[in-house]
C-alpha positions as CSV (number, residue, x, y, z in Angstrom):
1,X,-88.9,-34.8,166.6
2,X,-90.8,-34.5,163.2
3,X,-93.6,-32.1,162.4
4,X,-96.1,-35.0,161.4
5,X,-95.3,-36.5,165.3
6,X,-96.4,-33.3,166.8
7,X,-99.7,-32.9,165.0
8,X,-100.2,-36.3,165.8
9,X,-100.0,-35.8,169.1
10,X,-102.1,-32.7,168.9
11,X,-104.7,-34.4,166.5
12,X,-104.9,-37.3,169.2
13,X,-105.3,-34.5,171.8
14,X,-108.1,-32.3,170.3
15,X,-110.3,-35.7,168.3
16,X,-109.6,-37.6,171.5
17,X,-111.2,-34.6,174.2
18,X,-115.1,-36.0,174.4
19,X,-113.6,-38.7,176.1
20,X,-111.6,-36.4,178.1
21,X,-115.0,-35.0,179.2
22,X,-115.9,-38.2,180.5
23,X,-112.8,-38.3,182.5
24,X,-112.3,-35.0,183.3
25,X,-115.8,-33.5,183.4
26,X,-116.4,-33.9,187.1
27,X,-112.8,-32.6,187.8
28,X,-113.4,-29.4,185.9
29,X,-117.2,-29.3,187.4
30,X,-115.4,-29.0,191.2
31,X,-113.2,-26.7,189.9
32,X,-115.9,-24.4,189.0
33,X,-118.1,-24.9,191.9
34,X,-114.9,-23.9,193.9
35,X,-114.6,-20.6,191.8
36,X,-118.0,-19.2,192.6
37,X,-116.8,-16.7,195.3
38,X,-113.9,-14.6,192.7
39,X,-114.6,-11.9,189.9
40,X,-115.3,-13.6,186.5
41,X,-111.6,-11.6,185.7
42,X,-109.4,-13.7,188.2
43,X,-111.6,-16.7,187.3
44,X,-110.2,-16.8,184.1
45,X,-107.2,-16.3,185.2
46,X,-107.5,-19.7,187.9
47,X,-108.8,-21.4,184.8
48,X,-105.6,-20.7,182.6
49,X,-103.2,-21.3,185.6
50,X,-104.2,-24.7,186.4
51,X,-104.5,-26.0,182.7
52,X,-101.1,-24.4,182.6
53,X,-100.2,-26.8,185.3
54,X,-101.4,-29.6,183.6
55,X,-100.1,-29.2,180.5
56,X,-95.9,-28.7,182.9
57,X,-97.5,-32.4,184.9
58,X,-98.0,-34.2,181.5
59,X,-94.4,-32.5,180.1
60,X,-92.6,-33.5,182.9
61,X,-94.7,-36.9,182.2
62,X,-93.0,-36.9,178.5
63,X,-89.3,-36.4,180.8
64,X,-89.7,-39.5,182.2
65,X,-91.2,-41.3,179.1
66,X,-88.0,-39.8,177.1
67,X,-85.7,-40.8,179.9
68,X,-87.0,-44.4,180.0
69,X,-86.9,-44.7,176.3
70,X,-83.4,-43.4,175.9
71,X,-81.7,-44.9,178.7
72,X,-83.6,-48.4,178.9
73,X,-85.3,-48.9,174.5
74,X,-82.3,-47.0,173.2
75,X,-79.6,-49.1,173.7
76,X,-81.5,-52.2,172.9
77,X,-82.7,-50.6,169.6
78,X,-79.7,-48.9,168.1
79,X,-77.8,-49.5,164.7
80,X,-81.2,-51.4,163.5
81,X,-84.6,-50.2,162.0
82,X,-86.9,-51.4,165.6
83,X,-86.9,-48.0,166.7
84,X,-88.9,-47.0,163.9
85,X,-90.5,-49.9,163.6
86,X,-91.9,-49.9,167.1
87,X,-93.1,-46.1,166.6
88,X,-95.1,-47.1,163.9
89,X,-96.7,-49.9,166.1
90,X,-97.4,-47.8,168.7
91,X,-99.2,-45.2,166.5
92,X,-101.4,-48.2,165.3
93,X,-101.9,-49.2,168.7
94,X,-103.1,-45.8,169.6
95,X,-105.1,-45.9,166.6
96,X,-106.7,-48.8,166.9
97,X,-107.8,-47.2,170.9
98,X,-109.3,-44.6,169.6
99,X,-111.7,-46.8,167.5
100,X,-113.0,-47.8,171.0
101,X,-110.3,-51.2,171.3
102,X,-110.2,-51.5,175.3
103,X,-106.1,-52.0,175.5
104,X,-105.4,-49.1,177.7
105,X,-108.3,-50.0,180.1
106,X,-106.0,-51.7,182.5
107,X,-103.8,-48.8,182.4
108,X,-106.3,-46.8,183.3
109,X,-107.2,-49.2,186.5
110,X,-103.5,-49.1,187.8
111,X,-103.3,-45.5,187.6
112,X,-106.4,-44.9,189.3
113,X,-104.7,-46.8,192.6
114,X,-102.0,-43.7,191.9
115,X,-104.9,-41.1,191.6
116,X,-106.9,-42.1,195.1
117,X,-103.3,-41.9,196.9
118,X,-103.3,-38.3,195.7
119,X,-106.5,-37.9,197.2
120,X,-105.5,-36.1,200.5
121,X,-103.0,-33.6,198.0
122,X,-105.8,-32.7,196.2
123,X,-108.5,-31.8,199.4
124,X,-105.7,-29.4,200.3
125,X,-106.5,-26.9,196.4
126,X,-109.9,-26.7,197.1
127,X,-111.4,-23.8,197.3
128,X,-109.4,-23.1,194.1
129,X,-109.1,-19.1,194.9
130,X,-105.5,-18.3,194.5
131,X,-103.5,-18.9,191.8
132,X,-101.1,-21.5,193.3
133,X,-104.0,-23.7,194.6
134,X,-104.9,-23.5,191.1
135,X,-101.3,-24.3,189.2
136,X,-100.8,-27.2,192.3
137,X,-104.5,-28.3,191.0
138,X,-102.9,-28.2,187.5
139,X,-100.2,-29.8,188.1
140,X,-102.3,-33.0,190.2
141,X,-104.8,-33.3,187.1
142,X,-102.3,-34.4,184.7
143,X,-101.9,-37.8,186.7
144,X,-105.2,-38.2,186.7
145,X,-105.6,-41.5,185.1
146,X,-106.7,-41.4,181.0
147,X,-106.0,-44.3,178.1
148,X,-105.3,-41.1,175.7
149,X,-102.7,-39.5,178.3
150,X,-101.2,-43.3,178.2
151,X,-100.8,-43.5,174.8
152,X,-99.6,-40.1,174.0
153,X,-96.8,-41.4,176.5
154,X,-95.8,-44.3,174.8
155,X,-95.1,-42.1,171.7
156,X,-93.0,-39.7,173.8
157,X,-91.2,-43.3,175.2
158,X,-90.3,-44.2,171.7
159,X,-89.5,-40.6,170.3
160,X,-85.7,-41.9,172.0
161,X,-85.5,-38.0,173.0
162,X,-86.2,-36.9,176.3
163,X,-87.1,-32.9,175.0
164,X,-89.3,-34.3,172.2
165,X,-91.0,-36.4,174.4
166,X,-91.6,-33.1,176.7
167,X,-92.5,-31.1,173.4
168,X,-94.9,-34.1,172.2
169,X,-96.8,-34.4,175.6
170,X,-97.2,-30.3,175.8
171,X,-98.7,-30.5,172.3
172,X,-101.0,-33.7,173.4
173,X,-102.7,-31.7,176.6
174,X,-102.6,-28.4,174.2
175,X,-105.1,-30.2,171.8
176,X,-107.2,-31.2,174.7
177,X,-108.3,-27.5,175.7
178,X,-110.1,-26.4,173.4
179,X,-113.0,-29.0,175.0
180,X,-112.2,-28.7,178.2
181,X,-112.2,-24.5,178.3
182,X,-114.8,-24.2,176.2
183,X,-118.6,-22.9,177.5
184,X,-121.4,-25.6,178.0
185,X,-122.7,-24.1,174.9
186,X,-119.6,-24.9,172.9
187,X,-118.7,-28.2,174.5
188,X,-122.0,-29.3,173.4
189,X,-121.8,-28.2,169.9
190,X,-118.0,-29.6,169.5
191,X,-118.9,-33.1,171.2
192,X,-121.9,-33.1,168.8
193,X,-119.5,-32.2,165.9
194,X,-117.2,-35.0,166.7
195,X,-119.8,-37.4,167.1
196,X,-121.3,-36.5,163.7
197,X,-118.8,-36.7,161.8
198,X,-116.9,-39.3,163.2
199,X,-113.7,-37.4,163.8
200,X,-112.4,-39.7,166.8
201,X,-112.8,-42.5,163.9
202,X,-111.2,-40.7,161.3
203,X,-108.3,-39.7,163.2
204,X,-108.0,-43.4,164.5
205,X,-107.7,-44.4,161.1
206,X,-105.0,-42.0,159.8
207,X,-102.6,-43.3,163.1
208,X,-103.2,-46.7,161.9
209,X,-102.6,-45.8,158.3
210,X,-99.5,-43.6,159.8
211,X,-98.3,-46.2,161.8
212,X,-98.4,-48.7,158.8
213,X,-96.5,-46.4,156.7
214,X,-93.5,-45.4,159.1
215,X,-93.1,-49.2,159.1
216,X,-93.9,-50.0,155.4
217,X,-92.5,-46.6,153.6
218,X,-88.7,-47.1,154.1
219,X,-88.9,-50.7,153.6
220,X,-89.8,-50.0,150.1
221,X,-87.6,-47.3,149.3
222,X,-84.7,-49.3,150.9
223,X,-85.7,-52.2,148.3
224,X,-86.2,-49.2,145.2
225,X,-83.0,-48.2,145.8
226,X,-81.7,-51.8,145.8
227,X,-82.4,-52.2,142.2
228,X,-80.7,-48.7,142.1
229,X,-77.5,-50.2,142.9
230,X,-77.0,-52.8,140.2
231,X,-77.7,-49.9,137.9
232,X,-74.9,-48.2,140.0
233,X,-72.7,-51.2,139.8
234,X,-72.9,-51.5,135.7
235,X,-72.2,-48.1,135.3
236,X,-69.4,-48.7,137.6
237,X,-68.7,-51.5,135.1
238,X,-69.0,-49.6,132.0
239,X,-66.5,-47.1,133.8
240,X,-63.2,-49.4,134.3
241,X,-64.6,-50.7,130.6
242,X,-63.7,-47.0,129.7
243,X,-60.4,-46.8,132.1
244,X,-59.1,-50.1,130.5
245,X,-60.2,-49.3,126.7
246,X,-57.2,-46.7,126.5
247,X,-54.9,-48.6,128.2
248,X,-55.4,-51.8,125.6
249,X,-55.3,-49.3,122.5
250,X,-51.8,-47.8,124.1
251,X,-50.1,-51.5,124.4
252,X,-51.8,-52.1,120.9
253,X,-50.0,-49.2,119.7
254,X,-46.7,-49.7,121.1
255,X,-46.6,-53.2,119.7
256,X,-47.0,-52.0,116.9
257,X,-44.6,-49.3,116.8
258,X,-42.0,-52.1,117.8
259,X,-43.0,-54.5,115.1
260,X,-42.3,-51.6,112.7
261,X,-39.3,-50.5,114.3
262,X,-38.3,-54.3,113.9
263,X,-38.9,-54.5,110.2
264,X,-37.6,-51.0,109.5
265,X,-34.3,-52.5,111.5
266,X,-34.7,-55.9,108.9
267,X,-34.9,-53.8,106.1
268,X,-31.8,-52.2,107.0
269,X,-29.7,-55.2,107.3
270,X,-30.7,-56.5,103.9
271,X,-29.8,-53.4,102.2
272,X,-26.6,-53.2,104.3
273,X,-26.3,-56.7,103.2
274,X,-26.7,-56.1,99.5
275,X,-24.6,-53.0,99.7
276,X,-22.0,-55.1,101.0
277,X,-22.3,-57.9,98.6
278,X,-22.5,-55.5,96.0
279,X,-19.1,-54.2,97.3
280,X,-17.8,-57.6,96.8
281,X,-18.5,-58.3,93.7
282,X,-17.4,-55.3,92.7
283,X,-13.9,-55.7,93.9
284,X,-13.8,-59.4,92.7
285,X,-14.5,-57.9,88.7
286,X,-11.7,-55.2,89.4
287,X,-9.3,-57.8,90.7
288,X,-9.7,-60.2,88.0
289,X,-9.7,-57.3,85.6
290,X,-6.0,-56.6,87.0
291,X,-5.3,-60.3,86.4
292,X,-6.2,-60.1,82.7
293,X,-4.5,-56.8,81.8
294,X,-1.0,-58.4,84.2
295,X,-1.2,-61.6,82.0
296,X,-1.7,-59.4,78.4
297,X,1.3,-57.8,78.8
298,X,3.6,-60.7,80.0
């Protein structure tokens, strides 16, 4: 699980949170309207516990996301690039949702049959006075059904890590608090500051442009490096050049150390040779010498 994932996930969490209210506002509404009857002191305290238990329903959410991605996507996906591939899709996809494309709409239908089925679990919390009404509460909300809650899911599905995708949907609901805690003053003034500013917009864009570039980024590098290589594979080149260099100047030399040992051997004959012939005619003068002198005195 990288850093830029996380804030990703908490970015889509906090930019994403007016349309939380719209989801989410009655919900919170009855909450509070059940919380009229306790000391403002404990009613903090309900408040904490059950967006505590939302934020354990949407990890345990990010369980099941990991477990389907690593034991159904992973083997599918590994020894290629589609892993990473398909988590840059899905952070476009998400993207592109929160410019206002309606793709998770029908998500939202389904789980909305799962959310009336929990109807007659979630009669039993109210009034929300004691703090397990309030984490069970909690830990009902986070299957309440939300396009954002969907999508931070499929990022938790492809993160092909069951703890990450726990981590990554923690850090999703934790960027959703801020709106939902917040005082009707301060809802007011963050929804209007989000609105002004375009911030669900903005960050829609950057997941796009993310998405785009954990697809695009390593491609590139992969083909940078290729060109890499044949530099690689001349210096490689020039290096058994460099091995073979020495090894042509050493049979060089040693031919010529045996031609010269050759000649040197030549030379030594001939002048054995003359010696010898020298020899010769030396003895043939001294014989004939004999001769003349044997015939003078006869």
């Amino acid at each position: 699980m990288t850093t830029p994932l996380l804030v990703a996930a908490f970015a889509m969490g906090f930019f994403g949170s007016p349309h939380c209210l719209g989801m989410c506002g009655g919900l919170v509404t009855a909450f509070g309207l059940s919380m009229q009857d306790v000391s403002p002191l404990k009613k903090r305290g309900l408040i904490a516990t059950y967006h505590f238990g939302r934020l354990i329903s949407y990890s345990i959410l990010g369980i099941i996301a990991g477990l389907i991605g690593t034991t159904v996507l992973a083997p599918l996906l590994t020894g290629n690039s589609t892993p990473r591939i398909l988590l840059g899709l899905v952070l476009a996809f998400i993207g592109l949702s929160m410019l206002g494309m309606p793709f998770l709409n029908k998500l939202e239908k389904l789980g909305m049959g799962v959310w009336k089925k929990l109807s007659p679990l979630r009669q039993k919390v109210f009034p929300l006075n004691t703090f397990p009404k309030a984490l069970a509460a909690g830990l009902l909300w986070g299957f309440l059904p939300c396009g954002l809650v969907y999508g931070a899911l499929l990022m938790a599905a492809v993160s092909n890590n069951v703890g990450a995708g726990a981590l990554l949907m923690f850090v999703f609901g934790l960027g959703t608090v801020p709106m939902l805690v917040a005082t009707q003053e301060t809802v007011g003034w963050l929804h209007k500051q989000i609105g002004r500013y375009k911030l669900r917009q903005l960050n829609g864009v950057i997941m796009i442009l993310s998405g785009l570039a954990v697809i695009a980024l390593p491609m590139v590098m992969h083909h940078s490096g290729g060109h890499g290589d044949h530099g690689t594979h001349g210096d490689h080149q020039m290096h058994n050049m460099s091995e073979n260099m020495p090894n042509h100047d050493m049979s060089n030399m040693q031919n010529m150390d045996h031609m010269q040992n050759t000649a040197d051997h030549n030379m030594h004959n001939a002048k054995d040779m003359s010696n010898n012939s020298m020899q010769g005619n030396s003895e043939s003068e001294n014989h004939n010498s004999m001769e003349h002198e044997h015939q003078s005195a006869e």
